[in-house]
C-alpha positions in Angstrom: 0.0 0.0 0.0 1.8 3.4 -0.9 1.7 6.0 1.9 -0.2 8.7 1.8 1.8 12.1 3.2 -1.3 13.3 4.4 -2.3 10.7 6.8 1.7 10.2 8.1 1.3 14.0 8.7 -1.7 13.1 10.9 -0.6 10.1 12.8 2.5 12.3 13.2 0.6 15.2 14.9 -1.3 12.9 16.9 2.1 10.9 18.2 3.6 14.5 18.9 0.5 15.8 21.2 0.6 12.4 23.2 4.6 13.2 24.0 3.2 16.8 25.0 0.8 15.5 27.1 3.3 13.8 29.0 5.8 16.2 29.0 3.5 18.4 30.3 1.8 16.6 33.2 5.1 17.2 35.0 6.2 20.7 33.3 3.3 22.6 32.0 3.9 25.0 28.5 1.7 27.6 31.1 4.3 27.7 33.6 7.3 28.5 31.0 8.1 31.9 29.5 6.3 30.9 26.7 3.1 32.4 28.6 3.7 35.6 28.9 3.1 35.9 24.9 1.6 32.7 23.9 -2.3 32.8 24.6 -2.8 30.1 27.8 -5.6 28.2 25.5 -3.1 27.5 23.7 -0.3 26.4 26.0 -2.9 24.0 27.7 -4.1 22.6 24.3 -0.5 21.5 23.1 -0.5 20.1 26.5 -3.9 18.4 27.7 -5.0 16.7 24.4 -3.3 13.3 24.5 -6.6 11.5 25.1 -7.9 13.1 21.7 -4.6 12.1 19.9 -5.3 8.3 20.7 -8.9 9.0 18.9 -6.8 9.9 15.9 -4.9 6.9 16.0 -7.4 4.5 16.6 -9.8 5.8 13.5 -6.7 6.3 11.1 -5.4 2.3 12.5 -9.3 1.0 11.5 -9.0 3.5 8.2 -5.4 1.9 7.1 -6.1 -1.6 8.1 -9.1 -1.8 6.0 -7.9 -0.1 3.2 -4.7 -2.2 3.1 -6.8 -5.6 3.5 -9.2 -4.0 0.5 -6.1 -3.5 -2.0 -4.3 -7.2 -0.5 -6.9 -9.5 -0.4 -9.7 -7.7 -2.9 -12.1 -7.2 -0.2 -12.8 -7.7 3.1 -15.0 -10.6 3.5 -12.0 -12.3 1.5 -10.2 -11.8 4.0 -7.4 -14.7 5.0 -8.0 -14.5 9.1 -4.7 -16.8 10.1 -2.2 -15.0 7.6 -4.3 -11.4 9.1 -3.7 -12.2 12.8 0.4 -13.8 12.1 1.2 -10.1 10.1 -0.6 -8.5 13.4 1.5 -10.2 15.5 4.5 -9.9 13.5 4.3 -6.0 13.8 3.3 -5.8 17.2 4.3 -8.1 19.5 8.6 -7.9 19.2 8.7 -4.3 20.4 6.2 -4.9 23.0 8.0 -8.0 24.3 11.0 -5.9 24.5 9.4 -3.0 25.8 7.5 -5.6 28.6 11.2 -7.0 29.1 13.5 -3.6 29.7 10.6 -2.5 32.1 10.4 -6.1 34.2 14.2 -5.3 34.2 13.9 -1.6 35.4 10.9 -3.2 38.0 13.5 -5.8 39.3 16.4 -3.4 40.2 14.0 -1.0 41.9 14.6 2.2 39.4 12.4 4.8 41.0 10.4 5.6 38.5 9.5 2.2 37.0 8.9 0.2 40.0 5.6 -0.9 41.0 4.1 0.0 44.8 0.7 0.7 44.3 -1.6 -1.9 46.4 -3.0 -4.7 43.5 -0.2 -3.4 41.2 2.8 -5.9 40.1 4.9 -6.5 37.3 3.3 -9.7 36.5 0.0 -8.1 37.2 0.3 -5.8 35.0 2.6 -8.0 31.8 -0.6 -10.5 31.8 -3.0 -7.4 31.0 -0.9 -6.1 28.7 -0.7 -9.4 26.8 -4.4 -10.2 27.5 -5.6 -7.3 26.8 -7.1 -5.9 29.5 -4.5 -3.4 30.0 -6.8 -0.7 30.4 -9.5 -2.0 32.5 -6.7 -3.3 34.7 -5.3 0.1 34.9 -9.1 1.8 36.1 -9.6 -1.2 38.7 -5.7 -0.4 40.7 -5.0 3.4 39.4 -2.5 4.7 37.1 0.0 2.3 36.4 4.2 3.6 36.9 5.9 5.0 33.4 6.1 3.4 30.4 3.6 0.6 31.1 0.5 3.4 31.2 0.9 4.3 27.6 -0.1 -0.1 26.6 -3.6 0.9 27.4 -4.4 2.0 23.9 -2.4 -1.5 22.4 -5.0 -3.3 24.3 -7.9 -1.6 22.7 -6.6 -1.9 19.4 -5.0 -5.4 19.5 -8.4 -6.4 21.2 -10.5 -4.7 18.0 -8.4 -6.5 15.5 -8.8 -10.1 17.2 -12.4 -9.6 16.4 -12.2 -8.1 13.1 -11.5 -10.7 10.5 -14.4 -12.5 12.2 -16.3 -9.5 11.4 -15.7 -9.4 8.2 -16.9 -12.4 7.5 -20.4 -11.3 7.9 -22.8 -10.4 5.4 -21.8 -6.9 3.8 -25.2 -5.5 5.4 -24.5 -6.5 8.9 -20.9 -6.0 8.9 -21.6 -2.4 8.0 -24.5 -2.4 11.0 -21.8 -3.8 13.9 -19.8 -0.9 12.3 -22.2 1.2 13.0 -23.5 0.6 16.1 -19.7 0.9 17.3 -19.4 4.0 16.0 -22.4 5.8 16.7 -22.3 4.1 20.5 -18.4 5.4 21.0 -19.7 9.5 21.7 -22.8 7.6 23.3 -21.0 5.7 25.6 -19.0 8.4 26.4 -21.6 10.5 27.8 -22.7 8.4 29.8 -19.1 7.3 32.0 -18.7 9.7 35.5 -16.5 9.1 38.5 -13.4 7.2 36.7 -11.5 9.1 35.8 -9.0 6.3 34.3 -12.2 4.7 32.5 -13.3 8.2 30.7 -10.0 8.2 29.2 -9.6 4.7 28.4 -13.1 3.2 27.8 -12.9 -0.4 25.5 -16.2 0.6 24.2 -15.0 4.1 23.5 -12.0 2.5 21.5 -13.5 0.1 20.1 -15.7 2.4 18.4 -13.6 5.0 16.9 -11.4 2.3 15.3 -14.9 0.9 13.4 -15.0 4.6 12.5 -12.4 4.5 10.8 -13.1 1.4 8.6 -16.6 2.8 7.8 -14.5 5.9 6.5 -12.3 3.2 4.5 -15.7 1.2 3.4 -16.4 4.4 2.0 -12.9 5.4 0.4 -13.4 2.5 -1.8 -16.5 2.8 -3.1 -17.0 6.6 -3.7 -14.6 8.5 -4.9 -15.8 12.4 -5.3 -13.9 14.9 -8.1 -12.7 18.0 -7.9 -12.5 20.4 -4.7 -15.2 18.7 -2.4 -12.1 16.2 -0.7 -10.5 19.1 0.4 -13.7 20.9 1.6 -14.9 18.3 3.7 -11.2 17.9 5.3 -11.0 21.8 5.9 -14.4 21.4 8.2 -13.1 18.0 9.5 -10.1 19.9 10.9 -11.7 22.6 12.4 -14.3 20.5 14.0 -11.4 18.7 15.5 -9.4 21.6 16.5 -12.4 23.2 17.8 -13.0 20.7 20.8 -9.4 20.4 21.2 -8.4 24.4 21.6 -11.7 25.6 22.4 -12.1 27.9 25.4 -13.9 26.3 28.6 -16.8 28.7 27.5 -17.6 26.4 24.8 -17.6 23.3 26.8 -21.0 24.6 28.3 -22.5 25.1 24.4 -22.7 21.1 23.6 -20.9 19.7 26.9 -20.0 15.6 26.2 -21.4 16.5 22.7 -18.1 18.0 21.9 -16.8 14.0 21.9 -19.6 13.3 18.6 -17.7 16.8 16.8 -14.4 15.5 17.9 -14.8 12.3 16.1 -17.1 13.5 13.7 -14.1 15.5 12.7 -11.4 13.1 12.7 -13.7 11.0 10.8 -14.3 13.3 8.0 -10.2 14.6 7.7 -9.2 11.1 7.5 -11.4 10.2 4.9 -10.7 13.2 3.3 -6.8 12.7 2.8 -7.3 9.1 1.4 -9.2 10.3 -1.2 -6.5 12.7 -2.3 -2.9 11.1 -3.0 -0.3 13.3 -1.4 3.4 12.9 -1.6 4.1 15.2 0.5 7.4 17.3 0.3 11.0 18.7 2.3 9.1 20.6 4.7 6.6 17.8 6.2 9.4 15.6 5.9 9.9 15.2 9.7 6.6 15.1 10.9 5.7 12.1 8.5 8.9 10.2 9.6 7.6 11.0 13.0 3.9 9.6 11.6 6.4 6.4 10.1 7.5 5.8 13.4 4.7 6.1 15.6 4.5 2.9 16.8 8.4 2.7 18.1 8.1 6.3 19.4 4.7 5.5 21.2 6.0 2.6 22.9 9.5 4.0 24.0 9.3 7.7 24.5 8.8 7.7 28.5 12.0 6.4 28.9 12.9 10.1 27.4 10.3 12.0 29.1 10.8 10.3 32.6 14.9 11.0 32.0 14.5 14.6 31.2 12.4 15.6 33.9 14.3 13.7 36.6 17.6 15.8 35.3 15.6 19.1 35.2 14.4 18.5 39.2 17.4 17.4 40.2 19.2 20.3 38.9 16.2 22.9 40.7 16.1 24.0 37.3 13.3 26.9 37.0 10.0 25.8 35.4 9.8 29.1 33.5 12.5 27.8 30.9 10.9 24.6 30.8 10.0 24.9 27.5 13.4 23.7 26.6 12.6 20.1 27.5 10.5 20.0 24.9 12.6 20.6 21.6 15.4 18.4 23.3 13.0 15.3 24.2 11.7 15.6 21.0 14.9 15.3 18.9 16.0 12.3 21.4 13.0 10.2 20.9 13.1 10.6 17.3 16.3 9.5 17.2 15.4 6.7 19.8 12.4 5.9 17.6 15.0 5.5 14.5 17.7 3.3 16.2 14.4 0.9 17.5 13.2 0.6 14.0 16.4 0.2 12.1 18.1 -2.0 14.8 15.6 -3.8 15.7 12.1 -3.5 14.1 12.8 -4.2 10.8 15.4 -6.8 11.0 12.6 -9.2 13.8 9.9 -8.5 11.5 11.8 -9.4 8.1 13.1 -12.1 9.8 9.7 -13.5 11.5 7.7 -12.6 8.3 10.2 -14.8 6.2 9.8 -17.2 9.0 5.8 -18.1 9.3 4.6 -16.5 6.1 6.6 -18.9 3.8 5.2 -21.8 6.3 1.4 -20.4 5.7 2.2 -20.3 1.9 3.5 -23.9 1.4 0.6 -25.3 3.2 -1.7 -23.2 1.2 0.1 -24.7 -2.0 -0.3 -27.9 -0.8 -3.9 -28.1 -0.1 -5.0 -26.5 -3.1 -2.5 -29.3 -4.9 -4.7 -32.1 -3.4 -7.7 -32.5 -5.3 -10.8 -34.6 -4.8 -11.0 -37.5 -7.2 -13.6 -37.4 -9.4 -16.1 -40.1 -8.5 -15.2 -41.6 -4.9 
């Protein structure tokens, strides 16, 4: 499937607001220099929209995965669910094992900031919900988890969607499209309707769940309608500001649609996505970065704490002042890019080529086989 520059632009923005969110729980953009000309709406959006940046990950995942089944299989009740679920795995699971690994690691020496000592929290608690998938409702039953492990929450959703999914494409065309649906209209829904938790409004399975079948309505949608001239990039331009609006909006507005603002946040993402598959982009120098950064999402997703938690721990112990804070930002940035890299290059690609070699060529020789065997005519 050839990129598209526009959605590795978005995944890229999205991955960059999740490292401000947690950059900023511990030194806020508000209490830097940068406030004193930089409005404070602002400053707190950068900061406080990590939640919404999953949402854009989850509906461009559901958006890519479908669109990539379409154009390898033909469509996606032809789905092939064993070879779906090994290239899954393949992608997934040798960074999270070694993430799962460094962190057991950092847990067993007793390093301050990734050792477990919340009551109901351990390290085995915590690697069997990440595997099981059930990181998240694990996480709202004992509290927030220590660095590096809270980020998996979102894996579980999305690992947990995709377990399901060639199942659900199996259906009939009509009902797939209704589950899809009913996901996607109960995600806002659903959302309304969660108080007290504060862990479980953020990381909701239902929630998830729903934004991802979003996104492969959106491709459903991509594949069969494909609209000329300027109307793509219309329906993008109010898809953005939708988005932006819930995300940088004053508190004034919260009171003009209150939880409603979650159905224009995703109505939003929705409609941008869909809009920059319909267009090819190639993108050019200047977006270079922040699509590598959209490239690399998953490597930088699963390993940038280990950045964050290091930088603030050398700005506090130093009694550095908060108002030049801002500088942690550029400098994590640039490390967990190049952290991201080394993951991917080092490690990513060589497990995966290797692995995919591995058990795809097994899959492929047993598919030859069987179809070599035929029925005799007549027994």
């Amino acid at each position: 499937m050839k990129r598209n520059a526009a959605l590795d632009c978005l995944r890229g923005a999205a991955i960059l607001f999740v490292i401000s969110n947690h950059i900023g729980i511990r030194i806020p953009l508000s209490h830097t220099r940068l406030a004193s000309f930089l409005p404070r709406w602002f400053l707190v959006g950068l900061n406080y929209n990590g939640g919404e940046a999953v949402s854009i990950f989850f509906v461009l995942s559901g958006f890519l995965i479908a669109s990539r089944i379409t154009q390898t299989f033909g469509a996606l009740d032809r789905i092939q669910p064993v070879r779906f679920l090994i290239h899954r795995a393949i992608r997934i699971l040798p960074c999270l094992v070694l993430l799962v690994s460094v962190l057991g690691v950092l847990d067993y020496v007793g390093f301050e900031d990734y050792r477990f000592s919340k009551p109901g929290q351990s390290f085995l608690g915590a690697t069997m919900a990440a595997f099981g998938l059930y990181l998240n409702v694990w996480q709202a039953r004992h509290g927030w988890s220590v660095a590096g492990w809270t980020i998996l929450w979102s894996l579980s959703i999305e690992e947990l969607f995709y377990l399901l999914f060639p199942f659900l494409c199996r259906l009939n065309v009509w009902l797939r499209v209704g589950v899809l649906l009913l996901l996607a209209v109960t995600a806002p829904v659903y959302q309304v309707t969660l108080q007290g938790n504060e862990i479980w409004r953020e990381q909701a399975t239902l929630t998830g769940l729903g934004t991802i079948a979003l996104g492969v309505l959106m491709a459903i949608v991509a594949a069969r309608y494909r609209p000329n001239g300027s109307w793509p990039v219309a329906m993008g331009g109010v898809g953005l500001l939708m988005m932006l609006s819930e995300m940088f909006g004053p508190p004034s507005w919260w009171h003009l649609l209150s939880d409603g603002w979650f159905a224009v946040l995703y109505g939003g993402i929705a409609m941008l996505v869909l809009a920059c598959g319909w267009r090819s982009f190639e993108g050019g120098r200047w977006s270079w970065w922040i699509r590598r950064m959209g490239q690399l999402s998953y490597e930088v997703y699963l390993t940038h704490m280990f950045v964050v938690m290091a930088a603030v721990r050398i700005w506090r112990h130093n009694h550095w002042p908060q108002s030049n804070g801002w500088i942690v930002y550029p400098v994590c940035l640039i490390v967990i890019w190049g952290l991201g890299e080394a993951v991917s290059r080092l490690f990513t690609k060589p497990v995966t080529k290797f692995l995919d070699r591995a058990l795809t060529s097994r899959i492929y020789q047993k598919s030859r086989v069987t179809s070599s065997v035929q029925p005799e005519v007549g027994c």
